[in-house]
Structure formats: C-alpha cells, structure tokens
C-alpha positions in Angstrom: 35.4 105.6 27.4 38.3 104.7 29.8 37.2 102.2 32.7 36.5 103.2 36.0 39.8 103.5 38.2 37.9 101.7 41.3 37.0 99.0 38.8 40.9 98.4 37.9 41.9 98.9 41.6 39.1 95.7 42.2 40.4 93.8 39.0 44.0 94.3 40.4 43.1 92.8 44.0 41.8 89.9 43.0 43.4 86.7 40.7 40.3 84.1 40.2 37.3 84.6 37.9 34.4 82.5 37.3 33.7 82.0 33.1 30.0 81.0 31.7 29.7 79.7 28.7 26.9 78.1 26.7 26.1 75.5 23.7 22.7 74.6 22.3 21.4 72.9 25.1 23.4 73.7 28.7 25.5 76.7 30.5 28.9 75.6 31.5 30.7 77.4 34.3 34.3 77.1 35.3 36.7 79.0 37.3 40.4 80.3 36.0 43.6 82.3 37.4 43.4 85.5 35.2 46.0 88.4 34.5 44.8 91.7 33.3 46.4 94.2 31.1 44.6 97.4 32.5 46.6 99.8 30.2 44.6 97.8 27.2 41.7 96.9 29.0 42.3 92.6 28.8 42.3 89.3 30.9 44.2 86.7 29.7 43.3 83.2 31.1 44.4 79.4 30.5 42.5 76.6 29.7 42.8 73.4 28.3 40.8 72.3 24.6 39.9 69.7 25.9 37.6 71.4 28.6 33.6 71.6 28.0 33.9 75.6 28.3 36.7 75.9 25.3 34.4 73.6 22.9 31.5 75.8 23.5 34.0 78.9 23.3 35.1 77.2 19.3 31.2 77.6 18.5 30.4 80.8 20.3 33.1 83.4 22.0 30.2 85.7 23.4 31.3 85.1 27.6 30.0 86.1 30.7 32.4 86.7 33.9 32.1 87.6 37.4 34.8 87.9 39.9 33.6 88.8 43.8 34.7 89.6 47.0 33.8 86.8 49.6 32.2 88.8 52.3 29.0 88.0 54.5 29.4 91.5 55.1 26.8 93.5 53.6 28.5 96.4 53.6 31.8 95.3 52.4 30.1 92.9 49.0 32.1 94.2 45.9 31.8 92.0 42.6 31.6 92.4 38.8 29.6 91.0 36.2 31.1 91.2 32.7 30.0 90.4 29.5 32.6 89.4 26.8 34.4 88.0 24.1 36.9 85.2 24.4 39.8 84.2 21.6 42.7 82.0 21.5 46.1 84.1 21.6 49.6 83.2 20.3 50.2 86.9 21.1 54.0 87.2 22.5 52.2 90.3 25.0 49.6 88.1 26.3 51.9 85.2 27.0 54.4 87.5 29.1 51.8 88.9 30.9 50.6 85.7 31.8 54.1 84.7 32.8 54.7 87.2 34.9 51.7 87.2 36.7 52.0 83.5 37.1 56.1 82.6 36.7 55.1 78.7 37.7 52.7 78.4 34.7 56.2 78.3 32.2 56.4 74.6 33.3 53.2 73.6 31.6 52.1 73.6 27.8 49.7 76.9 28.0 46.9 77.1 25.7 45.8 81.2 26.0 43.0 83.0 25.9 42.3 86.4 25.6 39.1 88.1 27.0 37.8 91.3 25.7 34.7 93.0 28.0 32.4 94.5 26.0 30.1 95.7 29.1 30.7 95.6 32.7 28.9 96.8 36.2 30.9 96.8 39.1 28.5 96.2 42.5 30.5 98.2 45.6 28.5 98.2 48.2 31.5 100.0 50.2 30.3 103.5 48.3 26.7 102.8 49.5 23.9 100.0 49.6 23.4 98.9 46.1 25.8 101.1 44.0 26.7 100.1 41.0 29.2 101.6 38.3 28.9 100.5 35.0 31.4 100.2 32.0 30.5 99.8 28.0 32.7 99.7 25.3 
C-alpha cells in the first residue's frame, strides 16, 4: 500500500523529529534532523553511540516517532505518530541522502541510522476537526 501523498507533502515540509525509545526500566526521548527517501518510504537520522537512545536502540530497534506542526491553532494542528524500526546503515544511498539534505553534516564523523515505519496516522486537522489518515505496512 503506497503512503498517503498529503502524508509525504507533511514529511517533506518539515526537518526535526522526536524519537522514543525504551530499555527495561525508562522511555528515552530525543529529537534529530531527519531526511526522507519518499520514493522508498525511509528517514535517515544521525546520532551518536554514545547517546542513551542508540544503547536502548542496540537492545531493541522497535521506535516510536512523531513530527508536528507548532500551531495554537486548532484548525491548522497537523502531526504524525509513527511506529518503527531503527538500524544502523553504512548504506552509500542513505549517506548521500543524508548529505544532501544536510551538506554541513560531511564535516563530522556520522554514525547513520535508518528508520523503517511500520504504521503511521497522520492528525490534519486542516481536512476537518479530528481527521486522521492512517498508513500500515
């Protein structure tokens, strides 16, 4: 099932997601630049294994996302929630479309991570109160 083209066009507006991960005993939330290969249906984010989110990643790569529209207009809130699967990548297409998106990031050492959604629903308020589209792969 192809994703919704108003859930791209959102995906495509916006650079900065939130990432929730979780060990044993706590949630750990961060926030990271993303790219997104929409042909193939991918983020690609960089982080650190050092950070408390990439340990818990190493022991479990089931994720959950959201990236939102800062409004405190009721009519105008637009944000997904995303449930996923994270994995490091050495891929040569992930790093370039990480590059491109972000030209300044081939100064540092990147560590990569690729982010596959399994499920996602897509609140846009701006098609009604309360509608929600949904995606599932």
């Amino acid at each position: 099932m192809e994703i919704d083209k108003k859930i791209v066009t959102f995906i495509g507006k916006h650079h900065l997601l939130s990432l929730a991960t979780c060990s044993e005993s706590k949630v750990d939330i961060c926030s990271l630049f993303y790219a997104y290969n929409k042909k193939e249906n991918y983020f690609v984010v960089a982080s650190d294994e050092k950070t408390t989110h990439i340990k818990n990643i190493r022991k479990n790569s089931n994720i959950s996302l959201s990236i939102a529209l800062e409004t405190k207009l009721v009519g105008k809130i637009q944000g997904l929630q995303i449930d996923a699967v994270i994995n490091s990548s050495t891929c040569n297409n992930v790093k370039m479309l990480y590059l491109k998106t972000f030209p300044y990031s081939v100064a540092f050492d990147l560590t990569l991570w690729k982010i596959e959604p399994l499920h996602v629903k897509f609140t846009d308020n701006t098609l009604g109160f309360g509608k929600k589209l949904y995606w599932k792969k």
